[in-house]
PANULO-784026 format. One record per residue (C-alpha): residue in one letter; x, y, z. Coordinates in steps of 0.05 Angstrom, whole numbers, padded with zeros to 5 digits, always signed. Layout:
AXYZ
...
//
This chain:
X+00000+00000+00000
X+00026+00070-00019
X+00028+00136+00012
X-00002+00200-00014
X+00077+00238-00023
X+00048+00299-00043
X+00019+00319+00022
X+00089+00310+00060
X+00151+00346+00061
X+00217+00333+00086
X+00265+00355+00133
X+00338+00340+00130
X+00366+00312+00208
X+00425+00361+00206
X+00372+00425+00186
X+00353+00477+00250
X+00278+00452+00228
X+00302+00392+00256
X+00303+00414+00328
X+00229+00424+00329
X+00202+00360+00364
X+00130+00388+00358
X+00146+00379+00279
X+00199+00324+00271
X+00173+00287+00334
X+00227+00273+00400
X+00264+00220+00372
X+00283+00253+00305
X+00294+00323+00341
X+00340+00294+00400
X+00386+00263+00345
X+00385+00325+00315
X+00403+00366+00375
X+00458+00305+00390
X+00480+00322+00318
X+00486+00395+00325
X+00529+00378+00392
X+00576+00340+00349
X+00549+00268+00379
X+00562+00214+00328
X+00492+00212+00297
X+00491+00196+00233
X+00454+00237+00168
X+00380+00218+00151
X+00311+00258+00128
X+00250+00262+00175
X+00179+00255+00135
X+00125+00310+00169
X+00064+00340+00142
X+00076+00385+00082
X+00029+00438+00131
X+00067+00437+00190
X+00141+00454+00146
X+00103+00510+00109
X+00165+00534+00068
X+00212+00497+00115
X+00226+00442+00070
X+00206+00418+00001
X+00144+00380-00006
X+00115+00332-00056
X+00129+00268-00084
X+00193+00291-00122
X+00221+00321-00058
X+00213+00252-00025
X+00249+00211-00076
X+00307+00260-00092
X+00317+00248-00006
X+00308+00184-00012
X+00351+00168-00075
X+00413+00216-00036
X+00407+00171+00027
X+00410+00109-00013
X+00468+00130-00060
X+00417+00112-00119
X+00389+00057-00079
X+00463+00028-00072
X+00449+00019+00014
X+00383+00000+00053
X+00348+00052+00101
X+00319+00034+00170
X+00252+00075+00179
X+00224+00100+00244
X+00171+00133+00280
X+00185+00194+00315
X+00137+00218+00356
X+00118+00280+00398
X+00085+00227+00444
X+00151+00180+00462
X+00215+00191+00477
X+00201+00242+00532
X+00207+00257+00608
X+00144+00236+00617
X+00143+00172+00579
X+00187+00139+00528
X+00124+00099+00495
X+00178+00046+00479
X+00164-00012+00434
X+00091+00014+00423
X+00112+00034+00347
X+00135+00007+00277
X+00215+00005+00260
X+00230-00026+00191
X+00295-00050+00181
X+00327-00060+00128
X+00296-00027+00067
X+00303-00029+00010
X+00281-00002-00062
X+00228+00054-00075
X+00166+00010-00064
X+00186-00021+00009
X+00204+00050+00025
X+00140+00072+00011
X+00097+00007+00045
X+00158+00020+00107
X+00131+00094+00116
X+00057+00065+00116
X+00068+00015+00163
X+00104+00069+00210
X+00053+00108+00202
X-00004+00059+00215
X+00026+00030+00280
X+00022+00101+00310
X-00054+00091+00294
X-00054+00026+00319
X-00031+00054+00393
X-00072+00111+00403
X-00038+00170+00368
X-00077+00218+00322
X-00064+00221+00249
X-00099+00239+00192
X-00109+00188+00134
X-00036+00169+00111
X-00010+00230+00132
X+00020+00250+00210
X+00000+00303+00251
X+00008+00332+00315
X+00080+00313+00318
X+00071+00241+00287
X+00134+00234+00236
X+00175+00190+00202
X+00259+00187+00215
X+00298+00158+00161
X+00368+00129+00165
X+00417+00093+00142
X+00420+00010+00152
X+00484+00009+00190
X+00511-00060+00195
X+00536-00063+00269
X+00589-00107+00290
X+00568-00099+00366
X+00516-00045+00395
X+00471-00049+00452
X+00434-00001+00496
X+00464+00048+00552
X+00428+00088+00612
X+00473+00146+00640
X+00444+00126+00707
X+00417+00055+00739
X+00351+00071+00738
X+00338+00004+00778
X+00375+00021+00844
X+00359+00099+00834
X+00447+00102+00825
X+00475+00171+00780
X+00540+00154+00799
X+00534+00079+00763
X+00526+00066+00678
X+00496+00007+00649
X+00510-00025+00589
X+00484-00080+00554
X+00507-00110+00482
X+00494-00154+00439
X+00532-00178+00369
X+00498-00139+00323
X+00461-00080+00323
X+00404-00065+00390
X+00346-00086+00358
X+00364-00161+00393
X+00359-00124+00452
X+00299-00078+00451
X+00258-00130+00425
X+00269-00172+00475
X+00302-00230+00440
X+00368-00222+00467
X+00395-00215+00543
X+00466-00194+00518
X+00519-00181+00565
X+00513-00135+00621
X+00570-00084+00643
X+00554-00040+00700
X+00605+00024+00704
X+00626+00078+00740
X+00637+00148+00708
X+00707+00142+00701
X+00700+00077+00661
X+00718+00030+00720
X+00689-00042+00703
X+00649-00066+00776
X+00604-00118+00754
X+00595-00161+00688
X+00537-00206+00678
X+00549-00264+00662
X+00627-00260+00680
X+00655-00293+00630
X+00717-00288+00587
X+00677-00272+00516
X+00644-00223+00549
X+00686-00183+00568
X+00709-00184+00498
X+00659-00163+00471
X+00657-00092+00490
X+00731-00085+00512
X+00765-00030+00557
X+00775+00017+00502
X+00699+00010+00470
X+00673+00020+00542
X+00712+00086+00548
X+00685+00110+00487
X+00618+00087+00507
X+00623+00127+00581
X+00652+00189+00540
X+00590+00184+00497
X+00537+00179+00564
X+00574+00236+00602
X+00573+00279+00533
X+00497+00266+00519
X+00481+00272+00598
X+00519+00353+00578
X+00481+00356+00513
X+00410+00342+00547
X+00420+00362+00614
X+00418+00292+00650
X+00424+00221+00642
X+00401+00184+00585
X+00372+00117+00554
X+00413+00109+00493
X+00421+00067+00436
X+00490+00049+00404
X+00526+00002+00353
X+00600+00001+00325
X+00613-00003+00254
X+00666-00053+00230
X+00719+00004+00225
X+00709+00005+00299
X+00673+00073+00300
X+00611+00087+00345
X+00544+00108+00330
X+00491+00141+00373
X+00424+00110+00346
X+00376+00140+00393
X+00370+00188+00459
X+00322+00200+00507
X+00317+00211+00585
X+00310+00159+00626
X+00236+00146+00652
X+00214+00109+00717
X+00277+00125+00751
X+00278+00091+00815
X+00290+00141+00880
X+00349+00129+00917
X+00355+00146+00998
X+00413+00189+01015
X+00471+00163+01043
X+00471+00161+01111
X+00392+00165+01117
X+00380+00134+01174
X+00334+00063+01173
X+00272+00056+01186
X+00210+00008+01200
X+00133-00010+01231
X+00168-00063+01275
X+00134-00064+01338
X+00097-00002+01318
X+00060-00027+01272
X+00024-00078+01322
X-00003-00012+01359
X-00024+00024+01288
X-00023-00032+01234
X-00057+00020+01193
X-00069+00079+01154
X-00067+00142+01200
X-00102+00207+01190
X-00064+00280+01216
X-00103+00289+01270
X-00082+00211+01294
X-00015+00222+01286
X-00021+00279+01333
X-00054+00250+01384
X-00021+00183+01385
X+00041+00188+01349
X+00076+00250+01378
X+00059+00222+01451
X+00086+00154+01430
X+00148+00178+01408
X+00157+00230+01459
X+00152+00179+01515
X+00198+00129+01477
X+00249+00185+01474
X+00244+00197+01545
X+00255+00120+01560
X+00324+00128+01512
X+00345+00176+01543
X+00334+00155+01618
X+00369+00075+01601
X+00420+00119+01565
X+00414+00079+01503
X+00418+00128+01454
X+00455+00197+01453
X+00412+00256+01477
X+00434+00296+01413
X+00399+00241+01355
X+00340+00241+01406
X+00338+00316+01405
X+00338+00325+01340
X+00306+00252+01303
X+00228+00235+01327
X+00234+00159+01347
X+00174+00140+01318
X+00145+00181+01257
X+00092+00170+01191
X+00112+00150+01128
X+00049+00163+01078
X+00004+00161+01138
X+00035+00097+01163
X+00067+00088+01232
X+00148+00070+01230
X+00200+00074+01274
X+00279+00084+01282
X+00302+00011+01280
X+00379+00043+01302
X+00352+00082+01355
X+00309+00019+01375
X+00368-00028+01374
X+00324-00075+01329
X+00380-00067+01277
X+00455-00091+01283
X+00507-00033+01275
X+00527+00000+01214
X+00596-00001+01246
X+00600-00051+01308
X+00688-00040+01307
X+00682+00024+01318
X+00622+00023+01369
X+00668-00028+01400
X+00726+00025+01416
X+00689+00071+01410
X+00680+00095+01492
X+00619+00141+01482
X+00564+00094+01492
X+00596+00050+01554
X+00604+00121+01585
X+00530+00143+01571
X+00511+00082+01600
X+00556+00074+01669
X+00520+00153+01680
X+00456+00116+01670
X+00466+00058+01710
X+00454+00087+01779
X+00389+00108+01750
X+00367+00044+01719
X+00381+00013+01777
X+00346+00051+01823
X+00293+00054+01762
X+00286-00021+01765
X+00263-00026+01834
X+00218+00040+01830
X+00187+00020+01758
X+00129-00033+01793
X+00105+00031+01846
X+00116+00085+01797
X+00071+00045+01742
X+00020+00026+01795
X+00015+00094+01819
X+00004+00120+01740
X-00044+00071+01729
X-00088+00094+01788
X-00086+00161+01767
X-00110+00147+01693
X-00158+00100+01725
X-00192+00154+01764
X-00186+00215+01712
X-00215+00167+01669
X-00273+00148+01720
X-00294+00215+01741
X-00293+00231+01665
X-00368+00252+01646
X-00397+00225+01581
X-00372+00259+01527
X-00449+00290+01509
X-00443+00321+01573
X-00380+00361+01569
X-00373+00440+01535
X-00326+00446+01494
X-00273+00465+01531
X-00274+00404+01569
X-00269+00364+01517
X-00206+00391+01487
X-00182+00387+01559
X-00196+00324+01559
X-00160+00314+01497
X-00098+00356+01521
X-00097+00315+01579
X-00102+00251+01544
X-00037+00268+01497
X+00009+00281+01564
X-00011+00219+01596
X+00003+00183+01532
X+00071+00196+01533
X+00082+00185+01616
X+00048+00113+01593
X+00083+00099+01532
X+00157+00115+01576
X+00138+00077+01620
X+00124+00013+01590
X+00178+00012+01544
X+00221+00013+01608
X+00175-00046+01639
X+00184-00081+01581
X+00260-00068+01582
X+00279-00077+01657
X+00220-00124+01687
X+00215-00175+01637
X+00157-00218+01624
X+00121-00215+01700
X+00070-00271+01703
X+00065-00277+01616
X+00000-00262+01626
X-00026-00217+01574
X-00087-00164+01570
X-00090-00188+01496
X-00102-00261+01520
X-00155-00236+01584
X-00188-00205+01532
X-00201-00270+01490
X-00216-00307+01545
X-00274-00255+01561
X-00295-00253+01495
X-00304-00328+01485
X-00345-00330+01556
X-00391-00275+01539
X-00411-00301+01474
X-00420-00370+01508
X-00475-00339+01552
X-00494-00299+01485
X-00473-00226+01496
X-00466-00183+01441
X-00401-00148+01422
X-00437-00078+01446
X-00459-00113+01517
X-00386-00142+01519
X-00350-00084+01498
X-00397-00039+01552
X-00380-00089+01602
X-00307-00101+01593
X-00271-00051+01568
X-00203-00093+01567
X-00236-00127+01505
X-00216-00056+01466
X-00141-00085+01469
X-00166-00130+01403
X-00196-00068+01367
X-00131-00025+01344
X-00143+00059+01358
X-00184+00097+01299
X-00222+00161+01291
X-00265+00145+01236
X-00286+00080+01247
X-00283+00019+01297
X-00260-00050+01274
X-00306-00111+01284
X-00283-00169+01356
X-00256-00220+01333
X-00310-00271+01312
X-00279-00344+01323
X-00224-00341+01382
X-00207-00405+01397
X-00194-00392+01465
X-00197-00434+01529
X-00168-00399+01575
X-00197-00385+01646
X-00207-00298+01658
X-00161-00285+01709
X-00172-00207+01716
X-00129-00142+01697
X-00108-00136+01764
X-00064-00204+01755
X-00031-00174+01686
X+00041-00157+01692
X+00059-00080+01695
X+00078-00072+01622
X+00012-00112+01602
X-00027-00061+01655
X+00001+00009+01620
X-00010-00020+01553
X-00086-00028+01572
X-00085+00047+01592
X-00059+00067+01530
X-00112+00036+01493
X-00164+00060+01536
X-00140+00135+01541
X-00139+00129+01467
X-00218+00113+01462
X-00229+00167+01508
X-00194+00217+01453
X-00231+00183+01400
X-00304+00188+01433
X-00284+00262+01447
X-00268+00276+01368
X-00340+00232+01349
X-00375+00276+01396
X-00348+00346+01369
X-00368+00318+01301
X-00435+00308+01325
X-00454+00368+01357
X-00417+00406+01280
X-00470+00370+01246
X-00528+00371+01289
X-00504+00454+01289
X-00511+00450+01213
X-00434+00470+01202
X-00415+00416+01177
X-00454+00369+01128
X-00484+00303+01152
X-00428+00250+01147
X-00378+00303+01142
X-00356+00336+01202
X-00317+00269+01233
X-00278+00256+01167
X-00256+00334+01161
X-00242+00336+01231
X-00191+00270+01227
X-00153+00313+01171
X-00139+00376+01217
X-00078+00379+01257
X-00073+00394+01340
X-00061+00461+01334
X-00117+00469+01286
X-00171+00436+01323
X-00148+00481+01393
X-00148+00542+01355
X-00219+00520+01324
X-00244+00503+01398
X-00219+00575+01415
X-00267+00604+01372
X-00206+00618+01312
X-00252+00589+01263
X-00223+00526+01216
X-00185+00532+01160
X-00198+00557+01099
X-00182+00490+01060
X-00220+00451+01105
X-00278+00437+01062
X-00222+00415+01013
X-00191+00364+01046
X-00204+00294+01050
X-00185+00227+01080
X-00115+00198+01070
X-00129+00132+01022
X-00098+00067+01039
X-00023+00066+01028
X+00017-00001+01009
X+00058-00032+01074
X+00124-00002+01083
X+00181-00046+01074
X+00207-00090+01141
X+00274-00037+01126
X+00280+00027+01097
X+00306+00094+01088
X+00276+00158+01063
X+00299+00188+01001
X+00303+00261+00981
X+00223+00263+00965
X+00202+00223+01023
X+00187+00156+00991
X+00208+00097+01027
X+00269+00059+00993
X+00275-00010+01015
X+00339-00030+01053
X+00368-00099+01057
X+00415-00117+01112
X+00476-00171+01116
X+00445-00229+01159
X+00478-00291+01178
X+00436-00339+01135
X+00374-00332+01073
X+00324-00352+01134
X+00351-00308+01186
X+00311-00277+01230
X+00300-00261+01310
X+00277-00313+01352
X+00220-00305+01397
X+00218-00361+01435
X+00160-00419+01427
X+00211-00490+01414
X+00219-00511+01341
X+00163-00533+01289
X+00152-00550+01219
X+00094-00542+01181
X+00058-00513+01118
X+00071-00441+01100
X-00003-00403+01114
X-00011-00325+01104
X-00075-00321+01136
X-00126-00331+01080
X-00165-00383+01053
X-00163-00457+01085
X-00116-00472+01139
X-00065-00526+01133
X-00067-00583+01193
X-00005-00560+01212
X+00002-00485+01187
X+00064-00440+01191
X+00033-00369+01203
X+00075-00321+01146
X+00050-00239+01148
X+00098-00181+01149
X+00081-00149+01216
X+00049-00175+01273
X-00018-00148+01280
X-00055-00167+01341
X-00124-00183+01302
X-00084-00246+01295
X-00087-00270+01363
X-00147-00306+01344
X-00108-00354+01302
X-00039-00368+01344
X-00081-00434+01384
X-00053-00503+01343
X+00001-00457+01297
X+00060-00506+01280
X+00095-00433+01274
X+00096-00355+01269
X+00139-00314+01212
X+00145-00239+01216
X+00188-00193+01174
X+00181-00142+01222
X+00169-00141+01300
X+00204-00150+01374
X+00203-00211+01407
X+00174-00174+01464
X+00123-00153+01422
X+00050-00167+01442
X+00037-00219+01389
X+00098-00258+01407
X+00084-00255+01480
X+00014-00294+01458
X+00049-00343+01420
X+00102-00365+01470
X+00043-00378+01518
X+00020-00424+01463
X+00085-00456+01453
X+00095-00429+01377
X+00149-00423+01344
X+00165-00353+01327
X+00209-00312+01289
X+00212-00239+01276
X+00255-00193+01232
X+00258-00257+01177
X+00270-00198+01120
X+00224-00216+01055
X+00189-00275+01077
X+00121-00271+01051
X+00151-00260+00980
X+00207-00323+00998
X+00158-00364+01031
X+00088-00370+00988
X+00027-00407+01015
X+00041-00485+01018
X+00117-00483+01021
X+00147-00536+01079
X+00174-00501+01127
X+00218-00507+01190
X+00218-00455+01248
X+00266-00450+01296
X+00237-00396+01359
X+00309-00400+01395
X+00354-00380+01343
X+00295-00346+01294
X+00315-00391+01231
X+00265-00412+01176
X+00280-00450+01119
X+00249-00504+01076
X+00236-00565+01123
X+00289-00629+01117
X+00229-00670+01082
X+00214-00619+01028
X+00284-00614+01016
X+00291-00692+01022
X+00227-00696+00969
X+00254-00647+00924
X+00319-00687+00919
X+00286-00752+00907
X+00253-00722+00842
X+00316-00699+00825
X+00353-00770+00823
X+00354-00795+00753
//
């Protein structure tokens, strides 16, 4: 099929028309720019609407062959025809692979049928033109066939690991087309910018012969001198000629680069956070539970001496991460150290800790009174409390006030429970709670009547504004209620947390109430827009300041992905995930609970007979499911967190920290646990199976 020449003009690669990409299209006008920089592009014609040149470039059927015949030397070399354009090859997106290249051409008529076919695949994926002609950018780039001994493709950065200090290479024998089509793997060179060789894939001898030292200098020369030319790294295609010369064959930034945390940044994770606020929190959370949290944690560093007082001064220990709650694993001690030599001589830390051991000790034996004596007091401000209907205003955010100082008295003090008491009895509120809940519903309560009757029951239900998860409905529990008064300190202030919490939440429900039954706020409305306002907002709202003027345009933070087990922040705050040298592929923290094998379970579906519990963090809506467990996986959490408490009363194997585990350990894969030294790996028999079908 033909194409109608005398509507199309044609532009020559190395004219200042060229440059245009809203004429020529992206591709065709970044060689041309590369040309004008003196990059080794080499000559061609670009085929564009005979309207869009105007008087630019000669136009008609006559114009086209006299270009063609001069590229061809009288049809004495083929031509490789391309699309170019204005919708690929850009910041934005590169639209790779989505239309026609020709190689290869040759002769008037497969020129002309090559053009169509460019032409019609730009049709075929969505871009506008008009009959057999291009518009709105939509052109044609002709070149030379150049018969490439080796070529490949090259990214000025590694757009994988987020890296502009690294190059990538990989090539092919040939030309790139092996490569962008997929057919090929080629060889794989990864580089620095000085040309230094640090990886090869595969390392063999022939491959590093096929691109040899000097080839990859030229090739670095040529991504440092396009990175000038454009003004940062980009995805480039290449090929040497037989006399050894290279060729630039395409340029174009690099989309989809990956973000890359700073060096230095310092790790984070939801570890044992994340069993407090396994989800999604909205501003107004964060300031009421969050801040507190991490202020009392801070206080608890700094009293054990743990941590210096000038990275708790100036890093929160526990922060959000797209509404999601993480903490500082470093500042934790959940993570080895970056540098355990020099910690070792280093004499800082020993002496932070000898001026913090008179405390601590002193602490150790004052911690049980201290606690009790907290507890009372939240007890009673908590009984005297009126119902929230009954309070003004000013109560409430009193009430509210109060609520976030206590918070972080409570949250100090039980991390230093949990740090210098140890375990107590092992009873835990999360277990009395079960145990409640399986007797109530035996005499057939209802969750309300329960929940009105025991409030330790709101230690299964994790804290929220907006809305209030659903008891767990099977519990498999057996155990006897033995009372909050027999739970162990640390067990007794994390009750109060929870309950202090509720108190802030029926506070915020109320105030939303009383906006819509005011008519301020919309029915439906006034809880959701108050969850989006900050602490100082809401106090200077309740002071009669009046809300903010974007209020009305604001809504709810939407559910975020789970943050990585490890990671750091990079420069836009997007979590980057870090992996950390361990000791072994199944290495994790043990938790206690014996050893076990079983069949890998992540929570859904049927349950194997003998099922090896696999989830990223431990979430205490699994309680429910720890009775008869052959074993417990985490990538994130504390053996002392609540969850792993639970199980070691059950006598399951746990193991926290195992880093990717859901992703190494699928549904139905044999497993072995080990809860003293935190191992998991495939269980002896499923290796010993697997083996068997291996034997010829």
């Amino acid at each position: 099929m033909g194409i109608d020449a005398a509507r199309l003009a044609c532009v020559r690669l190395d004219s200042e028309a060229a440059l245009d990409p809203s004429l020529t299209g992206s591709k065709a006008a970044n060689l041309a720019r590369a040309a004008v920089a003196g990059l080794p592009v080499l000559p061609g014609f670009v085929i564009v609407p005979a309207q869009l040149a105007g008087g630019a470039a000669p136009s008609g059927e006559k114009a086209l062959h006299r270009a063609w015949r001069e590229l061809t030397r009288e049809d004495r070399r083929a031509l490789v025809v391309r699309s170019s354009s204005a919708h690929e090859d850009t910041v934005e997106s590169s639209m790779a692979g989505r239309f026609e290249s020709v190689l290869d051409v040759r002769g008037w008529a497969d020129f002309t049928t090559a053009v169509h076919s460019v032409l019609d695949s730009a049709g075929r994926a969505g871009v506008p033109t008009c009959g057999q002609v291009p518009r709105h950018g939509m052109a044609v780039l002709v070149q030379p066939m150049l018969r490439a001994v080796a070529g490949g493709v090259m990214f000025g950065a590694d757009p994988v690991a987020g890296r502009t200090d690294r190059i990538l290479i990989s090539a092919v024998r040939g030309g790139p087309d092996q490569l962008v089509n997929g057919s090929s793997l080629g060889v794989r060179y990864q580089l620095t910018r000085y040309a230094r060789v640090v990886g090869t894939e595969p390392d063999e001898p022939w491959c590093r012969r096929l691109i040899g030292r000097r080839r990859l200098t030229q090739l670095v020369r040529l991504a440092r001198r396009t990175e000038e030319v454009f003004g940062g790294p980009q995805d480039l295609e290449f090929g040497f000629d037989a006399e050894g010369r290279l060729w630039l064959f395409q340029a174009r930034p690099i989309t989809a680069m990956a973000v890359r945390a700073a060096p230095g940044a310092r790790l984070l994770g939801p570890g044992p956070v994340a069993e407090t606020f396994p989800g999604v929190l909205q501003p107004l959370e964060e300031d009421l539970w969050v801040l507190p949290m991490s202020h009392g944690l801070t206080l608890a560093l700094d009293i054990a001496g743990t941590a210096p007082r000038r990275k708790l001064r100036g890093l929160p220990v526990v922060t959000t991460v797209n509404g999601r709650a993480a903490a500082d694993l470093r500042l934790l001690g959940a993570v080895p150290s970056a540098h355990p030599v020099l910690d070792f001589i280093n004499p800082a830390p020993g002496a932070r800790r000898a001026s913090a051991a008179w405390r601590v000790g002193r602490l150790r034996t004052a911690l049980p009174l201290l606690a009790m004596d907290l507890m009372a007091d939240v007890d009673r401000e908590l009984g005297e409390l009126p119902a929230p209907s009954e309070l003004l205003a000013g109560q409430m955010q009193s009430a509210l006030a109060w609520g976030r100082a206590v918070l972080s008295s409570l949250h100090a003090q039980e991390s230093l429970a949990g740090a210098l008491l140890g375990q107590g009895s092992g009873a835990t509120a999360v277990g009395e709670a079960l145990a409640l809940l399986a007797e109530g519903r035996l005499r057939g309560q209802t969750d309300a009547e329960l929940l009105a009757r025991h409030p330790v029951l709101l230690i299964l239900l994790p804290p929220s504004l907006t809305h209030r998860a659903h008891l767990p409905q099977q519990t498999g529990w057996t155990a006897v209620p033995r009372g909050i008064a027999m739970l162990p300190v640390r067990e007794g202030l994390r009750l109060r947390i929870r309950w202090v919490q509720e108190m802030q939440a029926s506070m915020v429900r109320e105030l939303a109430t009383r906006l819509e039954a005011a008519g301020l706020e919309p029915d439906g409305q006034a809880l959701p827009r108050l969850c989006t306002l900050r602490w100082h907002e809401l106090t200077a709202a309740l002071a009669g300041a009046g809300q903010p003027a974007d209020l009305a345009r604001r809504s709810l933070r939407p559910d975020s992905p789970e943050l990585p087990a490890v990671f750091r922040l990079a420069a836009d705050g997007s979590p980057v995930a870090a992996h950390l040298g361990r000791a072994g592929p199944g290495a994790g923290q043990g938790a206690g609970g014996g050893f076990g094998t079983g069949t890998a379970w992540n929570g859904h579906g049927e349950r194997p007979e003998h099922a090896v519990l696999v989830v990223r963090a431990l979430d205490p809506a699994l309680a429910p499911v720890l009775p008869g467990l052959a074993g417990l996986v985490s990538e994130t959490g504390s053996a002392l967190s609540h969850l792993a408490v639970l199980a070691r009363e059950y006598r399951v194997p746990t193991a926290v920290g195992v880093p990717d585990a859901v992703e190494r350990f699928p549904p139905g894969t044999e497993l072995s646990v080990d809860g003293g030294s935190g191992t998991v790996e495939p269980s002896a028999t499923a290796v010993g199976e697997a083996g068997e079908a291996l034997t010829p």
